[in-house]
C-alpha positions as CSV (number, residue, x, y, z in Angstrom):
1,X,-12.8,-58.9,26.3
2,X,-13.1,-62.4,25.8
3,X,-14.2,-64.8,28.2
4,X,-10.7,-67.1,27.9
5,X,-8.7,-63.6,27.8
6,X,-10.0,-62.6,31.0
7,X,-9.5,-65.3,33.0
8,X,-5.8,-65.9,31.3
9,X,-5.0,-62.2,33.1
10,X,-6.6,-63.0,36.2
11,X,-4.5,-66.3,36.6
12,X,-1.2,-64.6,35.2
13,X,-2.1,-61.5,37.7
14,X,-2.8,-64.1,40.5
15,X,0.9,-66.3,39.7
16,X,2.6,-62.7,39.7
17,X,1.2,-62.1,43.0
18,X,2.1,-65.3,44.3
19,X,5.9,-65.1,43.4
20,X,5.8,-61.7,45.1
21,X,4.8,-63.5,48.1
22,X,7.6,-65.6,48.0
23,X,9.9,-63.3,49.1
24,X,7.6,-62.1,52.1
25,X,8.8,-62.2,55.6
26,X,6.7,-65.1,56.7
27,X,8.2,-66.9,53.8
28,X,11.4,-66.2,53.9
29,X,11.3,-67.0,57.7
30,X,9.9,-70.6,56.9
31,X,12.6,-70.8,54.9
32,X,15.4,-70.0,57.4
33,X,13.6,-71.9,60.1
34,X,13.3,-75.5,58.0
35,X,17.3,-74.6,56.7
36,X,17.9,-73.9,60.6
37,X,16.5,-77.3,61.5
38,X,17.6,-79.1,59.2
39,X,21.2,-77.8,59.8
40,X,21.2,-78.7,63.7
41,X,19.7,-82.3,63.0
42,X,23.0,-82.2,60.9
43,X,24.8,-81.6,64.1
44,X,25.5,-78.4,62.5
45,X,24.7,-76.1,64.7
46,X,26.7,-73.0,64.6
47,X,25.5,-72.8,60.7
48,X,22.0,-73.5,61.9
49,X,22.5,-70.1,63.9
50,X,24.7,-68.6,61.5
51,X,21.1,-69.0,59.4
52,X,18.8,-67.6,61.7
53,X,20.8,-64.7,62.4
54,X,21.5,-63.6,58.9
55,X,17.9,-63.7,58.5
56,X,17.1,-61.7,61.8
57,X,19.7,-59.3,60.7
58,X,18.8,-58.9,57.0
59,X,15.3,-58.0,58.2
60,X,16.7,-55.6,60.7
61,X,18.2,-53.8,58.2
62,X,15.6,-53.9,55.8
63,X,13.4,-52.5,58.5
64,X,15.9,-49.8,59.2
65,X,16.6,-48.6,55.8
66,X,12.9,-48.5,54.9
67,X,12.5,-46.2,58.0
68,X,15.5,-44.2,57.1
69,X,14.6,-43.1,53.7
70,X,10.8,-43.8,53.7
71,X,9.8,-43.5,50.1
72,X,7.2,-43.7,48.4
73,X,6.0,-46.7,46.7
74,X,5.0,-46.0,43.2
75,X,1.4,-46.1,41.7
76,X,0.2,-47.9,38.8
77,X,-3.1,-47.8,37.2
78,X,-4.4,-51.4,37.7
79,X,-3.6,-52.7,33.4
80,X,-6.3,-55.4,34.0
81,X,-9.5,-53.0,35.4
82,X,-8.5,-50.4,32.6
83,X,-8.0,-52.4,29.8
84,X,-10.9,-52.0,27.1
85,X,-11.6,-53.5,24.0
């Protein structure tokens, strides 16, 4: 595999991983907290809660339903290790 081709996976693997990250809980949290601020230094601050507790209960239900069903998550051969020339 060429040098250049090899490096062009690695940095389109790394830019799918970081997207991925975006919807994390630690993102998503920074999210609701700056949108939460920024709300009640608006004066707004039954949305500002209305944010925070969408967010806490989104995750509670995520949590819950993941515990509920508790499936699998699917393997995949990693394309860029097994990829051969």
């Amino acid at each position: 595999m060429p040098l250049v081709a090899f490096f062009g996976a690695f940095l389109l693997a790394a830019g799918f991983e970081a997207v991925t990250q975006l919807g994390s809980t630690t993102v998503l949290f920074a999210v609701a907290a700056v949108a939460a601020a920024f709300l009640a230094r608006l004066g707004r601050r039954p949305d500002a809660a209305f944010v925070l507790l969408a967010f806490a209960g989104a995750e509670a239900l995520t949590r819950s339903l993941k515990a509920v069903f508790q499936r699998e998550r699917p393997s995949f051969d990693d394309p860029i290790a097994t990829v051969s020339s």
